[in-house]
Every structure is written in C-alpha cells, then in structure tokens.
N, C-alpha and C positions, 0 to 999 in steps of 0.2 A: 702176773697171770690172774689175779685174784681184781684186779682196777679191767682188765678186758674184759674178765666173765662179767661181770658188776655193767661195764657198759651195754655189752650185747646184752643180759635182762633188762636192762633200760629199754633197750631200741625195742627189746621186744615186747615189755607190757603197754608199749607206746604204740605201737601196731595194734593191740590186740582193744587198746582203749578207744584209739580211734575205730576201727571194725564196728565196736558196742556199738556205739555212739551211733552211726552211719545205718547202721543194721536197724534200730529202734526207729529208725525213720522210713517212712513204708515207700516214699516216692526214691529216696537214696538207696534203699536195699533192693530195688529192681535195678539200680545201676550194678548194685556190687556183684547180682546174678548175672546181668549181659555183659561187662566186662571180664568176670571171673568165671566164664562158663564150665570149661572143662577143669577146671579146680572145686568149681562148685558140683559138678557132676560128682566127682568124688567122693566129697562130704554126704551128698545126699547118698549111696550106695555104702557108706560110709554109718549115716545115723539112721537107717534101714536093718543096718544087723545088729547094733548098738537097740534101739528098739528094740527088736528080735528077743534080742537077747533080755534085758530088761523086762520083759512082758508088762509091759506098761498096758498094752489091751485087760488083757487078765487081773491087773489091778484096779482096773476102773469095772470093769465087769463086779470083781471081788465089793468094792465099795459102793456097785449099786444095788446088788442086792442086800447090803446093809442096809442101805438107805430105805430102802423098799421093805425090810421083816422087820427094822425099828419102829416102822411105826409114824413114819418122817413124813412119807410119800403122801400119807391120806390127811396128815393133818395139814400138812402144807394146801394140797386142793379143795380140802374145807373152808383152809383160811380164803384161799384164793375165793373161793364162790361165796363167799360170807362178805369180801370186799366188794363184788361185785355187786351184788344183791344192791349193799348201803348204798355205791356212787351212783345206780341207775335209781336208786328212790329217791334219793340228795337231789339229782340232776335231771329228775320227772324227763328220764328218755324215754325214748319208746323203741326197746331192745324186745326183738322175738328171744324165745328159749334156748334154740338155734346156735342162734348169732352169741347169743350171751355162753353157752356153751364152747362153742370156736372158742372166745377170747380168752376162757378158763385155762383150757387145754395149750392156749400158746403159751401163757404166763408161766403153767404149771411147768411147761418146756424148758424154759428159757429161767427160772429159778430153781428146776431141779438138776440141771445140767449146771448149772454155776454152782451148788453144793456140790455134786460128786466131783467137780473142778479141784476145788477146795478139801477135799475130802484126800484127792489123791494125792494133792500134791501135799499136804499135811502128814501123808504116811511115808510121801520121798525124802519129805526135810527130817524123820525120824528114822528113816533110811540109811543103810553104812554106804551105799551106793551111788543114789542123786540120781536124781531126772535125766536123763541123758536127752536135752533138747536138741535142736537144731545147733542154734548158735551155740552150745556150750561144746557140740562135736567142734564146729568150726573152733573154736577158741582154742580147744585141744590140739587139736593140728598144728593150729599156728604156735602154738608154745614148745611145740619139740623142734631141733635144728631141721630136720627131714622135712616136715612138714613145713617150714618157712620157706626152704629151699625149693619145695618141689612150687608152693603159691609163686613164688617169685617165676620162677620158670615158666610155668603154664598161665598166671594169671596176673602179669605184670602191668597191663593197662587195670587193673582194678587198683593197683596200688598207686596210679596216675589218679586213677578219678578220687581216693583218698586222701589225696593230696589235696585236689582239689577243693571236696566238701571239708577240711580239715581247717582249711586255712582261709576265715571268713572272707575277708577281703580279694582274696581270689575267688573263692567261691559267688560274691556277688557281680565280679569283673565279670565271668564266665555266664553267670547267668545274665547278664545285660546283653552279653555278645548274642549269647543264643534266642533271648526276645527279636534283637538286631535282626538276624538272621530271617527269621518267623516274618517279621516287618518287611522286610525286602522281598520275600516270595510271596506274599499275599498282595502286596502292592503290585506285585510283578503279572499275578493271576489275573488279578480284577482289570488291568489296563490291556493286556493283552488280550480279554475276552471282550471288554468293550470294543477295541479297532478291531477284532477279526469278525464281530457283528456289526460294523458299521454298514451303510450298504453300498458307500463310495466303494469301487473298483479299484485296489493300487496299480493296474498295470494301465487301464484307461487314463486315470490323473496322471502316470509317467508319459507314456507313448502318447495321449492326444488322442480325441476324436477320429483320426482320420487314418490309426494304424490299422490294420487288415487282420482278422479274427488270427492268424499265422503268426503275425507279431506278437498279437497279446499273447496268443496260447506260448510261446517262444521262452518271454516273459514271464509269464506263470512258473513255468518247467524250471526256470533257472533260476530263481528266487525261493520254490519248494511252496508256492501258497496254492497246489492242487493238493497238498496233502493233507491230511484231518487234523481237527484240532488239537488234539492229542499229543500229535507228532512234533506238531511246531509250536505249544507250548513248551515239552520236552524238551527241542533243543533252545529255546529261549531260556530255558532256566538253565540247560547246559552250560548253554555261553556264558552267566554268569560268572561261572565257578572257574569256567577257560578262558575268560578276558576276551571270547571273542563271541561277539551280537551282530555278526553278519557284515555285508555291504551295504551303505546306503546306496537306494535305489536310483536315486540322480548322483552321478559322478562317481560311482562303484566306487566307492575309498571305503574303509575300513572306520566304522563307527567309532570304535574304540580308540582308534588312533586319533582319530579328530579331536576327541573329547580331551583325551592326553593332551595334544595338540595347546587345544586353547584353555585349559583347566591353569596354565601358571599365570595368565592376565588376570581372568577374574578372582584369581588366590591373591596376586598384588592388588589389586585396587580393594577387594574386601578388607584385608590386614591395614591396609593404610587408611579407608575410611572407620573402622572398628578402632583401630590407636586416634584416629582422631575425636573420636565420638566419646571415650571413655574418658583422653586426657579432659575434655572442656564437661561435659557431664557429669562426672561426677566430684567433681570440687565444687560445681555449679549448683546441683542439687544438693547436696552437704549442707553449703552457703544459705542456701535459700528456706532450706531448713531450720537453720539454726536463728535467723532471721524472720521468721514466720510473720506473716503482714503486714512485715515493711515493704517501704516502694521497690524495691531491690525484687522481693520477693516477688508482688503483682506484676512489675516488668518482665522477669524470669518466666512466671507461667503464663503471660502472655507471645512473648516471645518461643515458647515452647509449643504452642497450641498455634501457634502459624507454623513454628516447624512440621509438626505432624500434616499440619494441612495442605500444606503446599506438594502440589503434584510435581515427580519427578521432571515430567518430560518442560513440563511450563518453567520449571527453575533450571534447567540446563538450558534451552532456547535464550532466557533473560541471561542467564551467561553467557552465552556466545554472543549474544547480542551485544550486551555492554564491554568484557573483559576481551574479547576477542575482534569484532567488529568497527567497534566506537573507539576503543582505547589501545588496542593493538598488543597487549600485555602477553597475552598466552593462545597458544596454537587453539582451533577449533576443534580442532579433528587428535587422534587420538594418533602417536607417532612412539616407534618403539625405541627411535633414535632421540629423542627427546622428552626428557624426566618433566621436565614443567607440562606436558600435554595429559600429565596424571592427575595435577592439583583440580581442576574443572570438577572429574569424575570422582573424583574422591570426596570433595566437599558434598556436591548433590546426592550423593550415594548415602553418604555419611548425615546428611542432613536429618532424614526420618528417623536415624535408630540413635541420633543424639537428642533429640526430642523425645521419643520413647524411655532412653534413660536417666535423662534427668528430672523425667517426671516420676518415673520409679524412685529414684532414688530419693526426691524430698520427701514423696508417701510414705515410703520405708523408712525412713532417717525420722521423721515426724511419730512415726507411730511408737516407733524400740526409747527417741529419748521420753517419753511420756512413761516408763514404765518403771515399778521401785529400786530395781538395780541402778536405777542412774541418777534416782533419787539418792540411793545410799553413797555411792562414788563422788557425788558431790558433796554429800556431809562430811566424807572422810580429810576433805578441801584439797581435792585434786583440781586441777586448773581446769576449766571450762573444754583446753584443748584437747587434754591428756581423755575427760570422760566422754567427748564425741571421739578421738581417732581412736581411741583403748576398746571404749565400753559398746559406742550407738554402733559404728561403722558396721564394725565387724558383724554385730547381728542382725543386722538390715543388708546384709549382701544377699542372701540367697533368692529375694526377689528379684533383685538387680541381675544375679548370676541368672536365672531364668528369662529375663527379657534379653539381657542381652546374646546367649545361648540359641536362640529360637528365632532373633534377628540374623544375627551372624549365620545361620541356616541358611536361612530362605537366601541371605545376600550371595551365599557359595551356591546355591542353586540357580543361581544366573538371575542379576540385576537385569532383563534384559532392557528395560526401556530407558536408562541408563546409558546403555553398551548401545543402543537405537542410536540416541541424539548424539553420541561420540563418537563415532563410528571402529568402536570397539571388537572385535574379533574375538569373543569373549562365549560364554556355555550358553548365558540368555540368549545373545542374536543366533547364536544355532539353533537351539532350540524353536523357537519363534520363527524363523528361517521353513523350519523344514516342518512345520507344522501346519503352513498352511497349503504347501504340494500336494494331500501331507505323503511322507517320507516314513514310514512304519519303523524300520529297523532304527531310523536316528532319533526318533519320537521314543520307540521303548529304551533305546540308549540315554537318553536324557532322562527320562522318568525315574530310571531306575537310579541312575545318577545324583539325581536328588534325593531319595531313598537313600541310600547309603548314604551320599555327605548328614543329609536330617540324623540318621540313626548314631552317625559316628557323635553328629556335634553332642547330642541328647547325650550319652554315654558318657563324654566327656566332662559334661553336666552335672550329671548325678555325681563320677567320681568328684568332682570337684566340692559338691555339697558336702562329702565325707570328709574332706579337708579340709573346709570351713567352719565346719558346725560341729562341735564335740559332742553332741546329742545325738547327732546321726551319726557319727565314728564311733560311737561307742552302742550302737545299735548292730551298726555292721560286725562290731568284733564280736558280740553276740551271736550274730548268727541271725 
C-alpha cells in the first residue's frame, strides 16, 4: 500500500512539475487555457473566491498607503526629477517641462508599483497563509485525488499538449509539422490567387475559340469558377485535408488519383538515382579530400563541374543516341516490363545531384580535417583511416545532409525533363503536361504536391541533423 501511495505522489508531482514549467512559458500557457478550457474555467471561479477571501486588494491598498505616509513616495519623485534634470543637462536635449514632467510621472508609476509589488508580497511570505496566485490555485487542485480526476475528465487534451511540450523531441517534431502545415497553406494561397488573377479564361483554353457563350457558361457552372474567390480558395484548401482537389478540366479524372497514379515511377527512379549519387559521391569526395591537389583531385573536380553543367535533356538525347541507337544495349524509351529501361533515367537524373555531392563533400571533409580535434586524434596515432571515418566524416555530413535533402526534394517533385526525353509517365511530365492547357485543378495539384513532398523531405532533414550532430541533440533535449 505504502510503494502505491509513493507511486501515485510521484505521478503526481510529475504532473504538477511539468504544469510549472509549461505555465512560466507564455506562448505554452495559452495552450494549456484552449486545451483546458472548462477546467481552467474552474480554477479561474476557483481563485476569484480564494482572492476574495484573501483580500489581497486590501493588502496592497494597506501597503500603499504606507508607502505613501512613509515618506517613500515623495523621495522616490524627487530622486526621480533630480535623475531627470542630470541626463537632460549630460545629454544637452531639448526637453519642454511638459514632456519632462510626463516621463517623471511614468517612472514614478512604474517604480512605485514595483515596490508596493514587493512590499506585498514580502508581507505574504511573512504570512501563515501565502498568496493565493493563479498557478498555485491550479497546483492545488491538481494535488488532491478529486481535482486530478475531475482535470483528467474535463481537460484531457491539455494533458496531450503536456506531453507534448514535455518531451523535447516530440515537441520539436510537432512543431516542424506545424511550420509544414503553415508552408503548405500559404504556398497554397499565393498560387491559387495568382491563377484565379491570370487573365487567360479556363473554359476558353478547354472548349476552344469556337464553343458558343452556352458552353462556356455550362463549363463555368460545373467546375464552380462563377463563384468568389473566397469560396474556391475554401474549398481548395478543403481538398487538401479531404485528399480531393477536384477534376482535371481535360479528361475529368480525379487529380488526386493521377498524382497517386504516377507518384511510385518518379519515387523509383529518385531512390535509385539518389543510391547511386551517394554510393560514388561520397567515397569520391572523401577521396579527393584527403588527397587535396593531387591529379586524382583536379580530375575529380573537373569531372564534377561538367557534371553540374551538363544539361539534363542534352545528356539523355547523347544516351539514347549512343547506348540505345548505335550500340543497341538498352531500350530508349522507358518500359514498365523491363528493369534495364531504368538505368538511362537513373544515371542522367542522378548525374547533377552526384556532382552536387561530391563537391560538398570535399568542401566539407576539407574544412572539419583542418580543425584541432583531428589534429589531436592524430597525435594520439590513430590511423589516418580510423581519424577521417571516426572523427572528419561524421562532422562534415550536415552540409552533405543538406544538399542532398533539398536535391532529393526537388528530384520527387518531378524530374520532368528527364521523364521528357524518357518517356516517362512520371509527376514532372504531368505537371509540364497540364501546364501549358493550362489545367488549373492539376497545376494547383502538382504545386501543392511539391509543397508537401519539399516540407516532408525538410523535416526529415532537420530530424536527421539531431541524429547526427550531438550539439544539436542535445539542444533539442533542452528544449
């Protein structure tokens, strides 16, 4: 009996610590009122009679007219215009009477209300009774079985959001999610106000020049663009939360589906150009690091600085030209029955964000071994290998984790000129596709699409830097 009671006052000054905590935080203690409404409703109706009763008015009343027949009040506003007087002659301003008067009177405000502060709370802590603040009603509550019981009842989503700001790393998860979120609607706004002010027509660019005012208007009606702007941002941002963003306007199919549709090609070819890009990149810039202006090296970043330069569409055309054409090795065209019709797409794709990373990575790797941790590690006569994979590596990834992060984005937001020259069925050639009809519903489906994949990889990102970097993991468990 004696190990139960013993737990339950655990659990409950663990509640009541995390509350403190949460509460002293002013942007957190608005959560713990809209979560905890009608609990907090209570306490408040609660420390109203507790006041009351207290007369905590009548004390401060009582200590300011001490303050005021001691003797306090007039020397403090003497001090106060005697400081005044010195700073405006010190600093040859040109203050009216007035004005210099005002600023007396504010100070006098604002330091004689911080003494009676002090004054009363000096006579509570000499008090058999104590302050009966807000939080300490709240704390009260929460420390009798009833009052746990009845919070738990009425204000169970505040003991969620406790959890949450409780436990750092979920608290930062949650708040990444929620920038996400902010990201996604504002991205959502601005693209949706731009098309609905363009001055192209969507039902002219569908129907043609030569449909009959009956059509278009038809058109109109059954698409909802007679309605205000209001209304069909509304339900665009609807759709997002319901998975559905309307029909495309050519071929009435269901945006969303399409996107599902062709989202696992472009997810295969990104993962397979991205494993290709990292295995040769980064042993490559490692290498080329470690080697710093040997020929190995100048080869490497020549050979990298054509990578980046070299235009997508111009190095898959020279593929299918030579590999496909001349030599007969591998299909042109992109086939869902045949795996070799990926290597093409894959290398071209993979081409720019393997150049991208192994230039990061010699930078990176170049700049962490120059630094005295690996000066020391080497004195201690660790092997050359043990102080690049142990010591450099690991602190030169989070620029690497960042280019490649931000590559990998953009490539899941549809390679499309890539998916062009392959004839790939893939987000880009939709995209691109219905952009120039243009197709509204499948243009903000794609936008937004990208939006979210960018937000998700970003997030992904960051947690990943917490994992890498014990400077940042140990910021996060801070708080």
């Amino acid at each position: 009996m004696v190990s139960k009671k013993n737990w339950i006052d655990r659990w409950t000054d663990n509640i009541q610590y995390h509350y403190k905590k949460a509460y002293q935080n002013k942007s957190w203690r608005m959560g713990l009122f809209i979560f905890g409404m009608l609990f907090q409703l209570i306490i408040f109706i609660s420390y109203l009679i507790r006041q009351k009763k207290s007369g905590e008015k009548n004390i401060r009343d009582k200590m300011e007219k001490q303050f005021n027949e001691s003797g306090r009040a007039e020397a403090l506003r003497s001090q106060l215009e005697n400081q005044e007087k010195q700073k405006i002659k010190f600093l040859n301003l040109n203050v009216s009477s007035s004005q210099n008067q005002r600023r007396v009177e504010k100070l006098y405000k604002e330091e004689s209300n911080r003494e009676i502060s002090e004054r009363v709370e000096a006579y509570y802590e000499n008090d058999e009774t104590g302050a009966q603040s807000y939080l300490q009603t709240t704390l009260d509550w929460l420390s009798t079985t009833g009052g746990l019981v009845l919070s738990l009842f009425l204000a169970w989503p505040m003991y969620l959001f406790l959890i949450v700001v409780s436990l750092p790393s979920l608290h930062y998860l949650i708040q990444r999610l929620l920038m996400m979120f902010f990201v996604i609607i504002g991205v959502t706004v601005i693209v949706f106000t731009l098309l609905y002010l363009s001055p192209s027509d969507p039902a002219t660019n569908i129907l043609g020049n030569q449909a009959t005012p009956e059509q278009v208007e038809n058109f109109r009606q059954l698409h909802g663009l007679n309605d205000s702007y209001f209304v069909q941002l509304g339900e665009t941002i609807k759709g997002i939360f319901t998975f559905d963003l309307g029909n495309a306007y050519a071929g009435n199919e269901r945006v969303v589906t399409t996107i599902l549709r062709r989202f696992p090609i472009t997810l295969k070819i990104t993962l397979y150009a991205l494993g290709l890009s990292v295995a040769v990149a980064l042993p490559a810039g490692i290498y080329a690091a470690v080697k710093t202006n040997t020929t190995f090296d100048q080869l490497f970043m020549l050979i990298a600085l054509l990578g980046i330069s070299i235009p997508s569409f111009w190095q898959g055309l020279i593929f299918i030209l030579t590999f496909s054409i001349n030599l007969g090795w591998l299909p042109a065209t992109y086939s869902s029955t045949n795996a070799m019709s990926l290597i093409m797409p894959t290398v071209v794709l993979g081409t720019g964000l393997m150049a991208s990373v192994a230039r990061m990575t010699r930078s990176s790797t170049l700049e962490v071994i120059n630094e005295d941790y690996i000066l020391t590690a080497r004195a201690k006569g660790l092997s050359e290998a043990k102080v690049i994979l142990r010591h450099a590596v690991p602190n030169a990834l989070i620029p690497i984790i960042t280019i490649i992060g931000l590559q990998f984005g953009g490539m899941l937001g549809g390679a499309s000129v890539t998916e062009k020259v392959f004839s790939i069925n893939g987000i880009g050639s939709y995209i691109v596709d219905k952009q120039f009809i243009p197709d509204i519903p499948s243009v903000m489906a794609g936008v937004i699409y990208i939006a979210i994949v960018l937000s998700i990889v970003n997030v992904f990102v960051d947690l990943l830097y917490s994992f890498l970097d014990p400077r940042i993991r140990s910021r996060v468990k801070n708080g």
